[in-house]
N, C-alpha and C positions, 0 to 999 in steps of 0.2 A: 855264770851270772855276772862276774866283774867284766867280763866281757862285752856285755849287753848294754850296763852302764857306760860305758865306753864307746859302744857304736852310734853313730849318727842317727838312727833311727829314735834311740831312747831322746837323743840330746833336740829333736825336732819337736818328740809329743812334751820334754820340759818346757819348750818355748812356747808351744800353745796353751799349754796348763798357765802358764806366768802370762801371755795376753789375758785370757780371762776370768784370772784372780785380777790384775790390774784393773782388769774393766767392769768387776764388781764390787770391789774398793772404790772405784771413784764415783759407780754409783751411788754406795751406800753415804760416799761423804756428801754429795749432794742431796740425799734425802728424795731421789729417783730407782730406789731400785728395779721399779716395774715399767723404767721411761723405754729401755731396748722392745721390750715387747710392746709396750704400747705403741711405741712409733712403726714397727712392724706390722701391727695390724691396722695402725690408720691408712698406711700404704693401699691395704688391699681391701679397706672400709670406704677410702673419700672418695675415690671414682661411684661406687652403689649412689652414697650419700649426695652427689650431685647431679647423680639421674633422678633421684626420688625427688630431689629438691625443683629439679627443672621441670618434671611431671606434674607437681605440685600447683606450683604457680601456672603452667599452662589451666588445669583444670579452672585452677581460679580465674583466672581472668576468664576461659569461657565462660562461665558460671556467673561471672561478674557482670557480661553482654545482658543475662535476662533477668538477674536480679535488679540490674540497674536501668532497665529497659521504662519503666514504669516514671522512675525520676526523668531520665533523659526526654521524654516525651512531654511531659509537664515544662519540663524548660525548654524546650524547642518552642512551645506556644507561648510562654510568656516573651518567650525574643522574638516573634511573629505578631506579635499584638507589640510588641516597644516598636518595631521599626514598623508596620502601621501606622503609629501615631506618628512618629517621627517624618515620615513621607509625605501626610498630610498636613502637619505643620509647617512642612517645605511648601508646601502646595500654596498654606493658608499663605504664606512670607511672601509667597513670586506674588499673587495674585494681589496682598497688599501694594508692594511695590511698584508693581502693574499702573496699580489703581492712583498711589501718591505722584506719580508722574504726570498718568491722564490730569491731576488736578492742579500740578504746577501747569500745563501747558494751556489748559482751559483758562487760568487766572493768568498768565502772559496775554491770552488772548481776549479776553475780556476786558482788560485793563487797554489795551491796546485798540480794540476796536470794538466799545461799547454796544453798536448796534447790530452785531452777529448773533445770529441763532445756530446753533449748531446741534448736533449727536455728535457724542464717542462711538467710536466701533474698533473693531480688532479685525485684522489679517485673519483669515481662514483657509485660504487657499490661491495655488496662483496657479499662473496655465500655462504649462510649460511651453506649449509651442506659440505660444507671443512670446514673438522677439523684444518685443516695446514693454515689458514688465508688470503687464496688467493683471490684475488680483481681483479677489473676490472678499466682501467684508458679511459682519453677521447681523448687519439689520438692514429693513429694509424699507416696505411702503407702509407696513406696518407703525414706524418710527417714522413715519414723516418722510420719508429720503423718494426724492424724485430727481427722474432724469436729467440730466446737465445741472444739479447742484454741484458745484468745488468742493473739490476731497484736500484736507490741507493736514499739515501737523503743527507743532508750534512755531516751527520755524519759515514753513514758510505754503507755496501751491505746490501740490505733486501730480493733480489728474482731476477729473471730474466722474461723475455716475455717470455711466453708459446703459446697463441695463438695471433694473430693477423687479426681483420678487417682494412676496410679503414678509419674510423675514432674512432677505441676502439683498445683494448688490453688486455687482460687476464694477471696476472703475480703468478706464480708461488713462495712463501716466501722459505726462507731458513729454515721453518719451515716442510719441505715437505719430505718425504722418496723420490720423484722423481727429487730433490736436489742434486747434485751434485759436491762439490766445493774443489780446492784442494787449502788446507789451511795449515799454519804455525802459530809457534808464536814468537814473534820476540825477546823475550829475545836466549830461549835455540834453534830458528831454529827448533824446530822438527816440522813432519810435518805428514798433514793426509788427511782426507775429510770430509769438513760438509755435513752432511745429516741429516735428521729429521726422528724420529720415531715418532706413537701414542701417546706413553706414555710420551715422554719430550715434544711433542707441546702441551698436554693438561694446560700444569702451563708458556706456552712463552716461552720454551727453545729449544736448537736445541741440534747436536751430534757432537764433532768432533770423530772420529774412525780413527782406524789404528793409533797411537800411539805407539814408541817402550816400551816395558814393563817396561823399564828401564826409562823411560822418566823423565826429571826437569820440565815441565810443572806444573803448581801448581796453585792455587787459588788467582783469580786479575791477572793474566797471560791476554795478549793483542793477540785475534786470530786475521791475515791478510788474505789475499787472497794472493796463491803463486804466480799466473800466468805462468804457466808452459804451456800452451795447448793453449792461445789466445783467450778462453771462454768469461775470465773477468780480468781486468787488475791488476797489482801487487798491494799489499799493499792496499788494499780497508779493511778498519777495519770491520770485524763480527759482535766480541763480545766479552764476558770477562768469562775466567773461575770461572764455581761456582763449580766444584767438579772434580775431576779425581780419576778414579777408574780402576782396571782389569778385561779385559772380563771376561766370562765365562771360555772359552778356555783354558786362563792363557797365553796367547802369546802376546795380545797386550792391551795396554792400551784404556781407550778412556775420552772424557774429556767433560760436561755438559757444553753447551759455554750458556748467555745469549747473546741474539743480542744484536747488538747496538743503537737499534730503537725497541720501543716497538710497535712491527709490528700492532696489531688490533685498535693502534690511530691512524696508517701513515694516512694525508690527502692531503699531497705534497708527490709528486717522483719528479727523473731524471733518463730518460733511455737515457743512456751511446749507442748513434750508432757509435763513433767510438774512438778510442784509441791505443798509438801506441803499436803495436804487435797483435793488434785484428786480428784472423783468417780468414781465408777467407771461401763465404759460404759453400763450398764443405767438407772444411779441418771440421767445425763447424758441419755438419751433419754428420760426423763419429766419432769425438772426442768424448771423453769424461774426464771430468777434475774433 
């Protein structure tokens, strides 16, 4: 037996016995003595415990898709009716603003050439294969608007009616070789006709021609309309010269006008039915001005 005491084997199980007398002393001084086992079985409790947990919550949230199915649909249509109204308060806004502009340019022109008659109209459509920018507006014989009336905006001529329905209009830009207009410029008086070719309405420009060769027209020059024939009425501004050069021929000049309305934005007109010296329809179907 003193033997035994003495062998390493005895002196291995004292040292185990002394770790876990140590290790239940220091429980008991912390007031843990059940902390070893509990923390053992949390080990092989919290992986269970965070699968039930993560089961849990899926359940809910699907559960949550149909319980909440009934609210979500209710507020979908109240944000379906807000932006409703919201679109057409946009709508009601453009169409104000629309409309305050048409009525500064009416009162520019009213002020300016008391005895115009006119309609507003709007842009509807344009055609794609004229090359010369001509469009289609929304009123028509209906509203008074007849043939070879001048289509203008406030700043200045753009075209006249070419064709006319009972509620449309066709118009013809001064961008057109079937253009016709007999025009001035108001510094030096000389005078010509706007017409349009291929080649200047491809870059927005029109032509005046028939220029005397000698001419002071020159560049920033202010083109009018003459009014000489009862077409279109006096002084309705074109455009402004960008170039003056000599025909071919060498006899007359002629002069690269831009309009005064960058014609393929126009989305407001005024067609001009009546003014004073406007011709009458007969005189109007054999003139030419």
């Amino acid at each position: 037996m003193r033997e035994f005491f003495k062998s390493l084997r005895f002196k291995i199980i004292l040292a185990v016995v002394a770790v876990i007398l140590g290790g239940m002393l220091y429980a008991a001084s912390t007031g843990g003595l059940a902390t070893l086992p509990e923390q053992l079985l949390s080990y092989v409790v919290y992986p269970v415990q965070r699968a039930a947990a993560a089961v849990s919550d899926g359940i809910s949230e699907f559960l949550s898709v149909f319980l909440d199915a009934r609210d979500n649909y209710e507020e979908n249509i109240l944000l379906k009716e807000e932006i409703t109204k919201l679109q057409q308060q946009l709508v009601d806004y453009e169409e104000t603003k629309t409309e305050n502009e048409r009525l500064k340019q009416i009162t520019g022109l009213k002020e300016l050439n008391d005895d115009f008659e006119f309609q507003p109209a709007g842009v509807i459509s344009r055609d794609p294969d004229d090359r010369f920018g001509a469009f289609t507006i929304d009123i028509g014989s209906l509203h008074g608007i007849s043939v070879r009336d001048p289509v203008v905006t406030g700043a200045g001529l753009i075209g006249y009616i070419s064709k006319v329905g009972p509620t449309y209009a066709q118009v013809t830009t001064i961008l057109s070789p079937d253009c016709n207009v007999g025009a001035m410029e108001i510094r030096t008086k000389d005078t010509g006709n706007i017409t349009g070719t291929v080649e200047f309405s491809a870059g927005g420009f029109t032509k005046l021609e028939l220029l005397p060769n000698d001419t002071g027209v020159q560049e920033g020059d202010i083109i009018v309309t003459a009014g000489t024939s009862g077409l279109f009425p006096k002084n309705l501004v074109v455009g402004t010269v960008e170039e003056v050069a000599l025909e071919q021929s060498g006899i007359t000049c002629y002069a690269v006008i831009r309009p005064v309305t960058e014609i393929s934005e126009v989305k407001d007109v005024f067609v001009l039915t009546d003014f004073l010296g406007k011709a009458s329809a007969r005189e109007e179907s054999g003139a030419a001005e």
